[in-house]
C-alpha angles and dihedrals in degrees: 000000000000099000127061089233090071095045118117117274084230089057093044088053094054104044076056097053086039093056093041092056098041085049093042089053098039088075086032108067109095093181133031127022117278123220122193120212087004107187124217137179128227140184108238133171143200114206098290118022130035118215137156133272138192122231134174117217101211088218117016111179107196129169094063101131106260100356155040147241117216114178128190117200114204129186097213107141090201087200087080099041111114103236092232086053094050103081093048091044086052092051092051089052096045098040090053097042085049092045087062100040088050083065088063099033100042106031111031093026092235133139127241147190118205129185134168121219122218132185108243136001109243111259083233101091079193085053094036097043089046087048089048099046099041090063098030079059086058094048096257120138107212121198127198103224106193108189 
């Protein structure tokens, strides 16, 4: 799939929401200084060897005094997550927003806030309030964009 005109309907739809959100937030940050697929690099490890790995935060706010923001914006549509998908789906959110805030936390002794954007809340409040609260638990701050 080499050419954007065979991409997925579902992929093209969420480059679109990604760009919309990085533009919409370049002429929004008041303080600090935005960079948009920031790359980073982290040590990582498999049972046996570390090595280190290259990442791209989607949104990285720097220039904020003593921390950072990272944001991850995601496409889901959690209308059409299967609920026996959605915890897993949650976790792989949560575990690749973490591996990049670790970089900040762990190594360079920083804070960090981190927060994913998606595009809109479930209509569900049960859905919405268990999405909220998985990743609020975890310490990420999730915002319901609605373009």
């Amino acid at each position: 799939m080499g050419s954007n005109n065979m991409e997925p309907e579902q992929l093209k739809l969420g480059k679109e929401f990604h760009k919309k959100v990085q533009s919409n937030w370049k002429n929004g940050i008041i303080d600090g200084h935005l960079i948009v697929e920031h790359k980073i690099s982290f040590l990582s490890s498999n049972s046996r060897i570390k090595y280190v790995r290259t990442g791209r935060l989607d949104m990285f706010i720097d220039e904020l005094g003593d921390f950072f923001v990272v944001i991850e914006i995601k496409s889901t549509d959690w209308e059409k997550v299967k609920i026996h998908n959605l915890r897993k789906l949650l976790s792989s959110h949560k575990r690749q927003i973490w591996k990049y805030i670790s970089k900040y936390v762990d190594d360079d002794k920083m804070d960090v806030c981190p927060g994913i954007i998606y595009p809109k809340a479930p209509k569900d409040s049960t859905l919405r309030n268990l999405i909220e609260s998985y990743l609020n638990e975890e310490g990420i701050q999730v915002v319901w964009y609605n373009l």
